[in-house]
C-alpha positions as CSV (number, residue, x, y, z in Angstrom):
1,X,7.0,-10.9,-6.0
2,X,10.2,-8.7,-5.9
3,X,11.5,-5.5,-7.6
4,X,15.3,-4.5,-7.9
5,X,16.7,-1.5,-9.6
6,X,19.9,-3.9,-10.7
7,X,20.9,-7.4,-11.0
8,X,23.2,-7.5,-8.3
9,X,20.5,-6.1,-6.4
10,X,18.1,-8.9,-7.7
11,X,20.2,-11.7,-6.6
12,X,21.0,-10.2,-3.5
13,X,17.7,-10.4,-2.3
14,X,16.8,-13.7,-3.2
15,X,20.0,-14.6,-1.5
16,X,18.8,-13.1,1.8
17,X,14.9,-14.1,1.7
18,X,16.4,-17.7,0.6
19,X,18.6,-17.8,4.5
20,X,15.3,-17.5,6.2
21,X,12.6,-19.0,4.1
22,X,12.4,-21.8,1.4
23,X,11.5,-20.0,-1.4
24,X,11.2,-21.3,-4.7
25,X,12.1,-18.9,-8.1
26,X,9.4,-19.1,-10.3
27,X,11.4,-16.1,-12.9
28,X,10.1,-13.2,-14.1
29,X,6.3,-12.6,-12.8
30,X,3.9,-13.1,-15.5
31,X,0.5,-13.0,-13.7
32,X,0.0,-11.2,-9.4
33,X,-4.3,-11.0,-8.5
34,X,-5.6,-11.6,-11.0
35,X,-3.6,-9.0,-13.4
36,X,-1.4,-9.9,-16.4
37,X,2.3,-8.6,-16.7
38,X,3.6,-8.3,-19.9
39,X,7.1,-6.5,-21.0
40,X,8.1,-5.4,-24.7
41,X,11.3,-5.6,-25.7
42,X,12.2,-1.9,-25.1
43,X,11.8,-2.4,-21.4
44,X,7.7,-0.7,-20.8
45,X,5.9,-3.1,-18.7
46,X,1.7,-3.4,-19.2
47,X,-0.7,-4.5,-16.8
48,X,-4.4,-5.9,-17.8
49,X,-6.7,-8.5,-17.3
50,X,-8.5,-10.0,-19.5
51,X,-8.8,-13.3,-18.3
52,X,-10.4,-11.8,-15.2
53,X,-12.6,-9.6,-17.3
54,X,-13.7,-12.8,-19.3
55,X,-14.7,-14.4,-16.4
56,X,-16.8,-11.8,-14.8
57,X,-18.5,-11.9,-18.4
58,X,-19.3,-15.7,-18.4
59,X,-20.8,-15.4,-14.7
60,X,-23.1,-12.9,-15.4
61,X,-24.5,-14.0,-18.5
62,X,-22.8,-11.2,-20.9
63,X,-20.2,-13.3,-23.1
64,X,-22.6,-12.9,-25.6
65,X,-23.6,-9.4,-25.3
66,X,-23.2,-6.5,-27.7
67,X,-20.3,-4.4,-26.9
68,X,-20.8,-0.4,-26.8
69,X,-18.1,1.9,-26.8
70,X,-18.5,3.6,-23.6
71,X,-19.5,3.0,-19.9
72,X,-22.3,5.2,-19.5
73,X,-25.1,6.0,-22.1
74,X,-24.5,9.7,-22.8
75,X,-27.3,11.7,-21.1
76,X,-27.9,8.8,-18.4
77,X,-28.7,10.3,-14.9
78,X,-29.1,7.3,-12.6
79,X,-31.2,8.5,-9.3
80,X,-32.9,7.2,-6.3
81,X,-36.1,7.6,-7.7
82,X,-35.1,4.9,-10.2
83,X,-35.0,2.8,-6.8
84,X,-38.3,0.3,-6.2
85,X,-40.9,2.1,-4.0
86,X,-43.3,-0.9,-4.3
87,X,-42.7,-4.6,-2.9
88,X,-43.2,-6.0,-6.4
89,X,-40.8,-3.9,-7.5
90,X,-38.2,-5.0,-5.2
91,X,-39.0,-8.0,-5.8
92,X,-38.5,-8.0,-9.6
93,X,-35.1,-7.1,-9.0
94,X,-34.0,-9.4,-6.2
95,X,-32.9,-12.0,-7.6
96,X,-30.3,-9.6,-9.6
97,X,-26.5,-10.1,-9.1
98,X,-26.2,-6.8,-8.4
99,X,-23.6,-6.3,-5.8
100,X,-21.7,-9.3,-6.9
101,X,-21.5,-7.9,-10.6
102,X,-20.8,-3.9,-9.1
103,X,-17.9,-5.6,-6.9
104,X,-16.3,-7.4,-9.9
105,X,-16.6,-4.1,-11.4
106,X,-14.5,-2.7,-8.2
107,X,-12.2,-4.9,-8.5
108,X,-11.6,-3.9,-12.5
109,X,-11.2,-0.6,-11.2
110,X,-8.9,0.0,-8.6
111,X,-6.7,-2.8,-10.8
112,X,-6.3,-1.8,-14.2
113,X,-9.6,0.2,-15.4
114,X,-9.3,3.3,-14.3
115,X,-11.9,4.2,-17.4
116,X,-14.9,2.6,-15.0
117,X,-14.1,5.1,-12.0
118,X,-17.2,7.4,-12.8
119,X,-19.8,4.7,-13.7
120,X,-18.5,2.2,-10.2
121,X,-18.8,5.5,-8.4
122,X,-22.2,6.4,-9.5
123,X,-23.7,3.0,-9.2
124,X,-22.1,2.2,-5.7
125,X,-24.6,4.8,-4.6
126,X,-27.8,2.4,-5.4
127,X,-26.6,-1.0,-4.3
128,X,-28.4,-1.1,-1.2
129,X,-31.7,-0.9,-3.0
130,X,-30.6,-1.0,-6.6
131,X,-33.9,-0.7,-9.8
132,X,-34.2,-1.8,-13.1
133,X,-32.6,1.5,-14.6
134,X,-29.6,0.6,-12.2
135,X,-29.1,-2.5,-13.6
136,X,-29.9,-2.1,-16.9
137,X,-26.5,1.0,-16.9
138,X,-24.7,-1.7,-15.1
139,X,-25.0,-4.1,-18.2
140,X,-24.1,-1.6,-20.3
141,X,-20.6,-0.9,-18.1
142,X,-20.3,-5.1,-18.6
143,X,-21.0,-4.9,-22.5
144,X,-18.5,-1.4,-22.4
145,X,-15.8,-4.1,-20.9
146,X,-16.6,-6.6,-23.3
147,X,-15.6,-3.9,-26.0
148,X,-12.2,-2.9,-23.7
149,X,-11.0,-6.6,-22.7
150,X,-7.0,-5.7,-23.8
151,X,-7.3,-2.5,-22.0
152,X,-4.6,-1.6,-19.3
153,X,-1.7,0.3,-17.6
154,X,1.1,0.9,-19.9
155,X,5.0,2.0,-18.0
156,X,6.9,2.8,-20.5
157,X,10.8,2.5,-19.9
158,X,11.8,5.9,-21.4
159,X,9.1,8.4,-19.8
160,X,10.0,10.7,-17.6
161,X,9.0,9.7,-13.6
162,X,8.2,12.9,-12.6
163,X,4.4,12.4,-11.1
164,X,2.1,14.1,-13.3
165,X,-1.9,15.3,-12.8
166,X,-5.0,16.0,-14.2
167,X,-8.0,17.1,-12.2
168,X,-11.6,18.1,-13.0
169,X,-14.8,18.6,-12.1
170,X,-18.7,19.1,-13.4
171,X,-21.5,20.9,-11.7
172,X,-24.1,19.9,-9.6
173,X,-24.4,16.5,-11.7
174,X,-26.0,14.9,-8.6
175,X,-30.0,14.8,-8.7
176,X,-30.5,13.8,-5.5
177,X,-28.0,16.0,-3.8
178,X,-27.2,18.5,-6.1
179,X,-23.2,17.6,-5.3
180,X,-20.7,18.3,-7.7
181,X,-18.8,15.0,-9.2
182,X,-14.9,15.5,-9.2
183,X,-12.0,13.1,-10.7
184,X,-8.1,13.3,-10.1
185,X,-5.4,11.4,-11.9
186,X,-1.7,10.7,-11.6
187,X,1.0,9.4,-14.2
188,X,4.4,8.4,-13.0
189,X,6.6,7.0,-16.2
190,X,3.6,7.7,-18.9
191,X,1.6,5.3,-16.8
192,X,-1.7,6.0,-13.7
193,X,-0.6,5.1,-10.6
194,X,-3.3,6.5,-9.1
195,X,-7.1,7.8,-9.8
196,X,-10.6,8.6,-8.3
197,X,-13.9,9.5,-9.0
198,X,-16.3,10.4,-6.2
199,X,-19.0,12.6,-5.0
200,X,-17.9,15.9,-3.2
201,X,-18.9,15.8,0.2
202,X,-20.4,19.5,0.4
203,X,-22.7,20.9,-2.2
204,X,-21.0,24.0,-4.6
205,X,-22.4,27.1,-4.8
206,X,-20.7,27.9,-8.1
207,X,-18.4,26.0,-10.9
208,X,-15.5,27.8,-9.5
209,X,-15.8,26.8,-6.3
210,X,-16.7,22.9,-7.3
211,X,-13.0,23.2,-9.5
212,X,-11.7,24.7,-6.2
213,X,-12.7,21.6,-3.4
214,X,-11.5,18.9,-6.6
215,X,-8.3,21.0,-6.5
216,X,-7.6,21.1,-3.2
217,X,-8.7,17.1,-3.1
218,X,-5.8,16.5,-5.8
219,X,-3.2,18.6,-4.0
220,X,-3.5,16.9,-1.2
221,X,-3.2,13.1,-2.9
222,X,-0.4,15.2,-4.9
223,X,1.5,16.0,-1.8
224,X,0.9,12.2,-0.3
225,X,2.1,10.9,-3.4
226,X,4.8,12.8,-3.6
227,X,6.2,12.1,0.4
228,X,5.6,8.4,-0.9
229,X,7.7,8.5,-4.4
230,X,10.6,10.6,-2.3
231,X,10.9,7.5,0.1
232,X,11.5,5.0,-3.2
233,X,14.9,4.6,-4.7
234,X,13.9,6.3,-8.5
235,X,13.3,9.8,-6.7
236,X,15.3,12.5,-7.8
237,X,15.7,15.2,-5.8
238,X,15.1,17.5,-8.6
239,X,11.8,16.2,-9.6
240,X,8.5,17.9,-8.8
241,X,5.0,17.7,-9.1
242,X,2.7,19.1,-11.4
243,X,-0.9,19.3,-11.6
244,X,-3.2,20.6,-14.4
245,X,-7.0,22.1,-13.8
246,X,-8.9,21.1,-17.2
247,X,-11.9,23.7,-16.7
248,X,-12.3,26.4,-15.4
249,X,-8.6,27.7,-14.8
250,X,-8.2,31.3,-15.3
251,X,-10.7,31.8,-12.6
252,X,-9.0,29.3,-9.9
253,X,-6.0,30.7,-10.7
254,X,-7.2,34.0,-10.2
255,X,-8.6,32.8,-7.3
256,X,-5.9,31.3,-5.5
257,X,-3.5,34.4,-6.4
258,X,-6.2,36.7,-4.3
259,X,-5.9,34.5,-1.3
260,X,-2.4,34.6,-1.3
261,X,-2.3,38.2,-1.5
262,X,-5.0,38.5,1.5
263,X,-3.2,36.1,3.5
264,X,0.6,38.1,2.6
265,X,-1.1,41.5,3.8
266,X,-2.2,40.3,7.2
């Protein structure tokens, strides 16, 4: 699959892949791994897959399943003490898809699903020696994609491609570690091009300072992102980045102006 900025640039291309290769023209790309392609008529492209999503329903014995509105049961705290302790309990759960249904979960993801981030993240952690309670919050994230099966990634044609960001964080949401969970996001022309959810590596002594390590986190996918988009032929030279803190603000902000006086006076 191919991208051109024009037609002449289109054909072009074709023209030179077509002196070395056989290639064949199969028009405009419709379906690439798995994920649907589908353009309106004002030019905004969406990606989904609900074929895919379907499919991972039918295997695991969910086509028929409720659907719920969201991922995660609100007030849910999945822990290692929901692991087995005992032999029988490990072996009540063994013959559980787990890994196989977390991966197709993955997959939904890092694709088009940006909306299962937290819940993949947070059940990752227990795959090696997942429980009952595990795999009872991973039906649920099934039956929540059962309920989101036309979900996906909008690029609309008129929307400005200057990249975009949100970041957040909680506190201390971890139980086993006390860690902090934090979450970055990134729109280029009103659609993600790129998101995580994940555990912070250190524990936070303070909301402010969890907000702090997510926002030094996004900066620096910010600043990756950006080196990348400057590369591509849609970067303007006028463009920039910006990045919103949801929580917590006035006090990073606060923060980060104190540094930057400390490190001025020295």
């Amino acid at each position: 699959m191919g991208a051109s900025t024009t037609p002449a640039g289109k054909v072009k291309a074709k023209e030179e892949l077509r002196s070395s290769y056989e290639i064949k023209d199969l028009g405009e790309a419709k379906y690439i791994l798995g994920m649907k392609i589908e353009r309106t008529d004002d030019g905004s492209i969406k990606l989904s897959q609900r074929t895919y999503s379907e499919h991972v329903l039918e295997r695991f014995g969910m086509a028929e399943a409720k659907s719920c509105s969201t991922p995660l049961l609100p007030g849910i705290t999945s822990s290692i003490k929901d692991s087995p302790e005992t032999q029988d309990e490990a072996d009540k759960i063994k013959g559980v898809l787990y890994c196989k249904a977390l991966g197709s979960l993955i997959w939904l993801q890092v694709a088009t699903h940006p909306d299962l981030s937290y819940i993949v993240n947070l059940l990752s952690r227990f795959a090696h020696n997942p429980g009952q309670a595990h795999w009872n919050a991973l039906k649920h994230a099934l039956s929540y994609m059962k309920e989101t099966l036309d979900y996906g990634i909008t690029y609309f044609c008129n929307s400005s491609l200057c990249l975009f960001g949100y970041v957040d964080s909680d506190y201390a949401r971890d139980v086993d570690g006390q860690k902090s969970m934090e979450g970055h996001m990134f729109f280029v022309g009103g659609g993600l091009v790129s998101w995580a959810s994940k555990c912070q590596e250190t524990v936070a002594l303070s909301t402010v300072e969890a907000e702090y390590m997510a926002f030094t986190q996004a900066t620096q996918q910010a600043l990756w992102l950006t080196n990348l988009w400057r590369k591509s032929a849609c970067h303007n030279k006028h463009q920039y980045v910006s990045l919103a803190i949801i929580q917590e603000q006035s006090l990073i902000l606060k923060m980060i102006k104190i540094i930057n006086v400390q490190n001025t006076s020295t």
